[in-house]
C-alpha positions in Angstrom: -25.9 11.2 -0.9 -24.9 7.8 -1.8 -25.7 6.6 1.7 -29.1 7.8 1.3 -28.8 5.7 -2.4 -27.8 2.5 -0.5 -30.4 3.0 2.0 -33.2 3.3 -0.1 -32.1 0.4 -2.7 -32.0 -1.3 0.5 -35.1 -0.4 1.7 -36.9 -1.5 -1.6 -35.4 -5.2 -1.9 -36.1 -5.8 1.5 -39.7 -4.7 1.1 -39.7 -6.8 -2.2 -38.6 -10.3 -0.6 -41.0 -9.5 1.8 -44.3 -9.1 -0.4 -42.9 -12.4 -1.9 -43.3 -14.9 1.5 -46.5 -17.0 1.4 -48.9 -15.2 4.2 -48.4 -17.5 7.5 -51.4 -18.3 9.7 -50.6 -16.9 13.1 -49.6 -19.9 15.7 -51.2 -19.0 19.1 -48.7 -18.1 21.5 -48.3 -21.2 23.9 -45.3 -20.0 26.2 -46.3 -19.7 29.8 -44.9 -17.2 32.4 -43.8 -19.5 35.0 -42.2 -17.8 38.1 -38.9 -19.4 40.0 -40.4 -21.1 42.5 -37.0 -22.3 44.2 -33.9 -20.1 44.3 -32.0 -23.2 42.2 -34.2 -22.4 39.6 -36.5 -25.0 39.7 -39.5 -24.2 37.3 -43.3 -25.9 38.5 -46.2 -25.5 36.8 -49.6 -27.2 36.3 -52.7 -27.7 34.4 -56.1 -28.6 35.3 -57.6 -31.8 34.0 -61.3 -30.7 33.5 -60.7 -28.2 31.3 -59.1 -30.6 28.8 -62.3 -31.6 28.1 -63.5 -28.2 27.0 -60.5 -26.5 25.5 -58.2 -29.9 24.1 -60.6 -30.1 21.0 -59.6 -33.8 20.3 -60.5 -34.9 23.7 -63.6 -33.1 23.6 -64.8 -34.5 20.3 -63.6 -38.2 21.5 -65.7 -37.7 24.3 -68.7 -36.9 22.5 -68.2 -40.0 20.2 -68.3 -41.8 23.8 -71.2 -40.4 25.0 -73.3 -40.4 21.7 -72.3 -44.5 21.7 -73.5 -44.7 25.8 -76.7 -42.7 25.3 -77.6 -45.2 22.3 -77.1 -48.3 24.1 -79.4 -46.9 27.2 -81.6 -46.1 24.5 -81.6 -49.6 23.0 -81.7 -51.5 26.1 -84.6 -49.4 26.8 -86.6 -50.1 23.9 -86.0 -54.0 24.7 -87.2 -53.5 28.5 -90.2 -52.0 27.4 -90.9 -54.3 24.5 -90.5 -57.1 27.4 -93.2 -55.4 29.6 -95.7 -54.6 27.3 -95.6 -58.5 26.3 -95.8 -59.5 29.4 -98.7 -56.6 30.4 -100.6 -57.8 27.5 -100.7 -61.5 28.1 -101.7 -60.7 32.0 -104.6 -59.4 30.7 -105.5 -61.6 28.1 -104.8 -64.6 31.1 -107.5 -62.4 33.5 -109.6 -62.5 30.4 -109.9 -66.3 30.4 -108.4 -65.8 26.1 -105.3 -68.3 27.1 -105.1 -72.3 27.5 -102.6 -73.2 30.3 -100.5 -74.8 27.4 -100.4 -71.3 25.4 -99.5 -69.7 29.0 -96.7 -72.2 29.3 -95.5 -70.7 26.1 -96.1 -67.3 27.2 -93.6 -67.7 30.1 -90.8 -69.1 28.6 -91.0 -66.5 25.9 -91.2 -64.0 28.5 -87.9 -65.8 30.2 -85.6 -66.3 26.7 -86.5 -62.4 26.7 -85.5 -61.5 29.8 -82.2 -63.4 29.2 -82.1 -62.0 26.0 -82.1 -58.6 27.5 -79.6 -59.7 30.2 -77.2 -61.1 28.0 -77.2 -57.8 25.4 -76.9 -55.8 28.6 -73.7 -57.9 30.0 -72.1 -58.1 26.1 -72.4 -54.7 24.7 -72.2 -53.2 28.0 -68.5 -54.5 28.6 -67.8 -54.2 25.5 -68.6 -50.5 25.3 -67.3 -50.0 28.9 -63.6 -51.4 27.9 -63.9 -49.4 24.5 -63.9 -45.7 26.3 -61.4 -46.9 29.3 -58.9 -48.3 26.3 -59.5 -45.0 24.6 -59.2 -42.7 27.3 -55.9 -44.4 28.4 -54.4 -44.0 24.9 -55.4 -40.1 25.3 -54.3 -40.2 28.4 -50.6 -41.5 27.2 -50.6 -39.1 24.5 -51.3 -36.4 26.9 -48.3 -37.6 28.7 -46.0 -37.6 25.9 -47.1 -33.8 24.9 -46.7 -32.9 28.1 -43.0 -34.0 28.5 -42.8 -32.8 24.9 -44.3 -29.4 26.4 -42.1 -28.8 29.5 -38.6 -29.9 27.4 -39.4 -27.0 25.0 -40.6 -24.3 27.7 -37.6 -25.9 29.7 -40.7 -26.5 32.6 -38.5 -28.8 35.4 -42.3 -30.0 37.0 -45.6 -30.3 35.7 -48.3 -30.6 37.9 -51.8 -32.1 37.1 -55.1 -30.3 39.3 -58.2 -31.8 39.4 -61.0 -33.0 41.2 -60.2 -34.8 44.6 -56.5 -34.0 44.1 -53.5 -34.5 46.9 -52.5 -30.8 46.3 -54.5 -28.5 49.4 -53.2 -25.2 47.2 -51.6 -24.3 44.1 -50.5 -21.0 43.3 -52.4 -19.3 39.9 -49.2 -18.2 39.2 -48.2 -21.0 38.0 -51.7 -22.0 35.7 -50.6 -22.8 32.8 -53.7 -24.3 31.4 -54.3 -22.0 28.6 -51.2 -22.3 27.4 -51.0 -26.6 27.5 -54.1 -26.3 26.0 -53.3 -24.5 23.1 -50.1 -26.5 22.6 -52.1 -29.6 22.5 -54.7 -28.6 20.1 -51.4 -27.8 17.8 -50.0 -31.4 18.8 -53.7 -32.7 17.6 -53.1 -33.7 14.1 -49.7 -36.0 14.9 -51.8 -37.2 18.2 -54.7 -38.1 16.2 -52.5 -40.1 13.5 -50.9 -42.1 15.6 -54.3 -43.3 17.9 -55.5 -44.0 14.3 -52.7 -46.3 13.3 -52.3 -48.1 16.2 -56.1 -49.4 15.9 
């Protein structure tokens, strides 16, 4: 009888400090199953690169910031080429029409030239400078990517971790050893220290 006492009182604490913890969010499991490749117990694994793009939500938002800045140049520069033609279009025609001197058309063309350089120059500065801005970023991700990845295999005790993508040196990889989910969902855990420390170091 008193054993059934103890077991009960038991049974009620324990449910009591229980009801009391602060409800967790569930962390997504990012352990992989990787198989023994070598009989010393060498573990291999790998991810593929593309699908960071997709599934790393960091990455993916960094590279829409990219793109967004890319397709607004383009759109700038064309918005100056065609400001440039239609100039130049109109005063043709107004030269055919006999409504210029040869002084004013004199004028015409080296407006039409300190354009053109205009154009050339804003294509050359921005250009670069928007060119080096996404390669300097994309290395940083790239060295953060790294560092989680080391970070990844040291805690999932993962002895080699492959990268796949396009154009490659590996011929075949087994699936079993895809862990791409998994490094995926690590990373997008990893996202809020990554993200600090791009942001402090600009």
């Amino acid at each position: 009888m008193k054993k059934i006492y103890y077991f009960i009182v038991g049974a009620l604490i324990l449910t009591a400090s229980c009801s009391d913890k602060k409800e967790e969010k569930p962390v997504e499991n990012t352990k992989p199953s990787v198989p023994v490749v070598r009989t010393n117990g060498l573990k291999i694994a790998f991810y593929n690169q593309d699908s960071l793009k997709e599934g790393f939500a960091f990455f993916k938002r960094m590279d829409e910031i990219v793109k967004k800045k890319q397709l607004t140049f383009q759109a700038q520069l064309s918005t100056k080429e065609k400001e440039l033609q239609n100039f130049v279009a109109t005063n043709e025609e107004r030269v055919k029409l006999g409504q210029l001197s040869a002084f004013e058309i004199q004028g015409i063309q080296q407006e039409a030239q300190k354009r053109e350089q205009a154009l050339y120059q804003m294509q050359q500065t921005q250009g670069t400078k928007l060119e080096k801005e996404t390669v300097d970023l994309l290395n940083v991700i790239g060295k953060k990517i790294e560092a989680a990845g080391k970070k990844y295999c040291e805690k999932h005790k993962i002895d080699l971790l492959l990268v796949q993508s396009a154009g490659s040196q590996f011929n075949y990889v087994n699936p079993t050893m895809d862990v791409t989910k998994e490094f995926v969902a690590f990373l997008n855990q990893e996202q809020e220290t990554i993200e600090k420390d791009i942001k402090g170091k600009k």
